[in-house]
C-alpha positions, 0 to 999 in steps of 0.5 A: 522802656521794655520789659527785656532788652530787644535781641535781633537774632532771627529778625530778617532784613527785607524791602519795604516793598516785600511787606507793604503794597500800595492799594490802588482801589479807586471809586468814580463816584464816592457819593453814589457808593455812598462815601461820606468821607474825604481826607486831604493832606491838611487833614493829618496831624504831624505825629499823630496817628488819628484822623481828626478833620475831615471834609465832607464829599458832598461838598464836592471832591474830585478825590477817587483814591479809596482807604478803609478802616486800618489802612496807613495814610502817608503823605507822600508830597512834602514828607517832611512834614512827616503825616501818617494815620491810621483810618478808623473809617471809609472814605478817599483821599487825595491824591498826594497820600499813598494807601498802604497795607500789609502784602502778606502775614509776615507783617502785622498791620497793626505795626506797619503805621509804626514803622512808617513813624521812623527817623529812618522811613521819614530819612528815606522818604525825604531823600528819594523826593524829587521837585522844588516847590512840593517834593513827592517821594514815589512808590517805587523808592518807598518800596526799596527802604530796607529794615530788620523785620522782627520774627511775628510773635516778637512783633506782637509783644512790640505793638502791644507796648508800641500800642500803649504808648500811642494810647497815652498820647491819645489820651494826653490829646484828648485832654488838650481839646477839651482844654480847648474847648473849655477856652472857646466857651469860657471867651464866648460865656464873656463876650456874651454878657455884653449886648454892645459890640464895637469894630475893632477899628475903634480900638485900633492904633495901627496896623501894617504888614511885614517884610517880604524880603528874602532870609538870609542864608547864614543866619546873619541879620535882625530876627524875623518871625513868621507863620510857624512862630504864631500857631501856638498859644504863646509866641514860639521863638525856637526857630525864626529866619533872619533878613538884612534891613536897613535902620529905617526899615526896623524902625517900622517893623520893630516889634513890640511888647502889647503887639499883636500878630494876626496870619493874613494869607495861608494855603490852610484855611484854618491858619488864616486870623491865627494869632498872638500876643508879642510879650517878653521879646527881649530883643528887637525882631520884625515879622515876615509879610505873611503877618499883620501886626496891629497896635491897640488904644491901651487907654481904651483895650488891654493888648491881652483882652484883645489878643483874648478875644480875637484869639476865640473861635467865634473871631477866627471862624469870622475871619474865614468867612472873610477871607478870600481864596486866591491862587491857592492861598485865602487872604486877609486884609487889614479891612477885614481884621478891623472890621471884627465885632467885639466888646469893650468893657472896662479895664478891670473886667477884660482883666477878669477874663485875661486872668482865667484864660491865663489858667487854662493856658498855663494847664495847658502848657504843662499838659503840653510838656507831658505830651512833648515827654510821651512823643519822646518816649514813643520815638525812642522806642521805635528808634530802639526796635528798629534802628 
């Protein structure tokens, strides 16, 4: 993984707070001192370092937190979640990110974003969280985390492969959005053949919401799948809840193979109408409330054609425009989902597309697989320089 084994003689052990400050520059107005930018915690990617979304601060902020280019972000609210970027532009940010730079030369700011990406800081930060519903780490206990800082030129050599490393990923995830993008317009370049749209209340046998009871703790019970098990392209089974149900409530929540899960409510705009295609189960699970399930006319609708389309951008940017924003969350409902536009053409030609959206995806599924071993390979090193 490096070229000569890592020798610790001459690193110092010293507090994070004696080589990082927090910046507290606060602008007033961002939009008169002509501020484009604003940065939220929805906005960071876990595990990667690039700022890829943004908003828009003439669309209004009450954000005054100010960052400029090189400065680490790290969210300091849930940090489980484990966001850090680097900016590569001004802006401000919200309140719930902590702005931090080197406090002097002993640190070399291109190394402090990595540093922030260990199992040890993220250990630390979650541990000195404090709160229920959304733990908050604070300054004073980040500042305490202690490591061994390498001598400077040492922490040149480090970045350089550090920094190449993270280049590979960059590239990796690169690739992937254009995949994505290849996706959208290869859904939009079919759906536009047809002039006749339908509701999908037509094609719609049923749909229904899913269990709000509580999960279990002991992992006892039948499989429900929620919110983190439809973000992907696939179904994702890694991780799922379990919950007591009767046999009449299994009945009506059992999943089956053709179903389709659509996220109804969610505090992240972007995650509301995400959906998939129920496929290969191999045993009986049920979902979680947050979830619409909907069952389609398979004389009329294959359930991948629909999960295809319903899948596409064009859908799930409709489906935002109809959600509505309430305590914090924004909601579907099963009107709204029926009420999606869409074509029917005829088995064999919805076959057509499921057949070259299935391409792009097993690509993209194997280019994740390079991505999971480039992530691996980075958290290794950082394990390796600073554990």
């Amino acid at each position: 993984m490096l070229e000569r084994p890592i020798s610790k003689a001459g690193w110092t052990r010293v507090a994070f707070g004696d080589v990082v400050r927090l910046s507290k520059a606060r602008v007033a107005d961002p939009e008169a001192a002509g501020i484009e930018r604003v940065v939220g915690l929805e906005h960071i990617e876990p595990g990667n370092l690039r700022i890829r979304r943004w908003g828009d601060v003439a669309d209004g902020t009450t954000f005054t937190t100010m960052f400029k280019p090189g400065q680490v972000l790290f969210g300091k609210r849930r940090a489980y979640q484990r966001k850090v970027a680097v900016a590569d532009f001004e802006g401000v940010c919200s309140g719930d990110i902590y702005v931090l730079e080197p406090a002097n030369d002993r640190l070399m700011p291109e190394l402090l974003p990595f540093l922030c990406q260990t199992d040890a800081f993220f250990d630390h930060a979650v541990g000195t969280s404090a709160g229920s519903l959304s733990p908050r780490t604070n300054w004073t206990s980040l500042a305490s985390f202690e490591f061994l800082l390498p001598p400077i030129q040492e922490q040149a050599r480090l970045v350089e492969i550090l920094v190449a490393t993270e280049c590979s990923l960059e590239a990796y995830r690169e690739v992937q959005e254009r995949l994505s993008m290849l996706f959208d317009s290869t859904v939009s370049a079919f759906v536009a053949r047809w002039d006749e749209k339908h509701e999908f209340d037509d094609v719609i046998v049923d749909t229904a919401y899913g269990t709000s009871k509580k999960s279990n703790s002991d992992g006892k019970g039948v499989p429900v799948l929620g919110i983190p098990n439809v973000l992907r392209d696939e179904l994702y089974l890694g991780e799922f809840n379990t919950v007591d149900l009767s046999a009449s409530e299994l009945k009506k929540l059992a999943l089956e193979d053709g179903d389709i899960l659509v996220v109804r409510t969610n505090g992240n705009p972007l995650y509301v109408g995400r959906s998939v295609l129920v496929e290969n189960l191999g045993e009986r699970f049920a979902y979680a409330s947050y979830l619409i399930r909907i069952r389609v006319d398979k004389r009329r609708i294959t359930p991948a054609y629909a999960a295809c389309v319903f899948g596409s951008l064009q859908v799930r940017q409709a489906l935002r425009r109809l959600a509505k924003s309430s305590a914090g969350n924004f909601n579907l409902n099963s009107k709204d989902i029926r009420s999606i536009r869409l074509p029917i053409p005829s088995i064999e030609e919805q076959t057509e597309l499921v057949a070259q959206v299935s391409a792009l995806r097993r690509t993209s599924k194997e280019l994740n697989k390079r991505i999971d071993a480039a992530f691996e390979l980075n958290r290794k090193l950082l394990e390796d320089i600073f554990s």
